[in-house]
N, C-alpha and C positions, 0 to 999 in steps of 0.2 A: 565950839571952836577950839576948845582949850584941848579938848580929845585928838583934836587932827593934828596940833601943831604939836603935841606929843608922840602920835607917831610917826610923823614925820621924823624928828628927833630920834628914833629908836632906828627907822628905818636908819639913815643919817652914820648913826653911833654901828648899825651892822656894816655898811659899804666900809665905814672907817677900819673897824677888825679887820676883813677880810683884805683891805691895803696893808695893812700893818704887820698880819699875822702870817698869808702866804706867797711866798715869795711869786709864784705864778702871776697872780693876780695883778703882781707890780710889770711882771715883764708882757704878759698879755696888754696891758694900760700903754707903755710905754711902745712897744713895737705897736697898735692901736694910731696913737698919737702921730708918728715918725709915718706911717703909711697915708694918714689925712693931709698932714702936710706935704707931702709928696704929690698927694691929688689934688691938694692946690696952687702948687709948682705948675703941674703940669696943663693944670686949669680942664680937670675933669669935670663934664657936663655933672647936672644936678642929678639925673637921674643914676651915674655912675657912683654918686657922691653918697646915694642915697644905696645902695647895694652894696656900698664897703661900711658904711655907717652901721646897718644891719646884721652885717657879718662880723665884725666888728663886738656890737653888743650881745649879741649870741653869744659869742665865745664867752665876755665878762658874766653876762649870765648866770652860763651852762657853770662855771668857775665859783659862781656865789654858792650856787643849787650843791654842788659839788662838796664843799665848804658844809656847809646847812647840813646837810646828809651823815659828813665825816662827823660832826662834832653829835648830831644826837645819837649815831653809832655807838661813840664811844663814852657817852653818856649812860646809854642805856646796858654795855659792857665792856669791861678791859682785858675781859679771856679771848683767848684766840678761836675764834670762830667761823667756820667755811662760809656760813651765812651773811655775817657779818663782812668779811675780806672781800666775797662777791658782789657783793650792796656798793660796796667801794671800790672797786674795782669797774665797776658798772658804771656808776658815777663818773668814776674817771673817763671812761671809753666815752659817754657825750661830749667832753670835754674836749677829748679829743677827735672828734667826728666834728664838732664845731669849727674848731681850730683847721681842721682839711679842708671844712666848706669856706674859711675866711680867705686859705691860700688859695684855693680855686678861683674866687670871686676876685683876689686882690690882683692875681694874673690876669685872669681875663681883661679885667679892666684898665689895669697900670701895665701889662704887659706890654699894648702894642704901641703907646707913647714912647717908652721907655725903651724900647725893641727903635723907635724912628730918632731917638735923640743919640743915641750912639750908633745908629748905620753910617 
């Protein structure tokens, strides 16, 4: 038992770095937050609640993964390297491929409330 609440902790101690450390992460979280409560302003059904939840944590995810990637990059070297830059770069691109699928999903969903409270 004393193993799992350990890495629990570890896990715990990684999500806290990557709040702390990259700024993304903070605004990914926070524009996250400000859209949930918007969906329950608006009093979006469960199943829409559950498609922006998901989109949502993809993004933070792809962002950890991202993260996780950058740092043993540069663990592993500090020369500038094609290999290296493309790995992160790569990295990046799901990040942002996440982040198009959370705006598509958050339109879709909040679009046509939002579209009927100010017609």
């Amino acid at each position: 038992m004393q193993n799992v609440l350990y890495s629990f902790k570890n896990a715990f101690r990684g999500l806290r770095y990557c709040f702390y450390t990259q700024r993304n992460m903070l605004v990914h979280a926070i524009v996250g937050a400000l859209v949930i409560i918007i969906a329950f302003l608006l009093r979006v059904p469960l199943t829409g609640m559950l498609f922006l939840l998901t989109a949502i944590v993809l993004v933070i995810i792809t962002e950890i993964l991202n993260t996780a990637l950058e740092l043993s990059i540069d663990l592993f070297t500090k020369e500038r390297n094609h290999l290296a830059h493309n790995a992160k770069d790569t990295a990046a691109g799901a990040v942002l491929l996440a982040s198009l699928f959370a705006v598509v999903v958050g339109l879709c969903i909040l679009g046509p409330p939002l579209w009927n409270l100010f017609k």
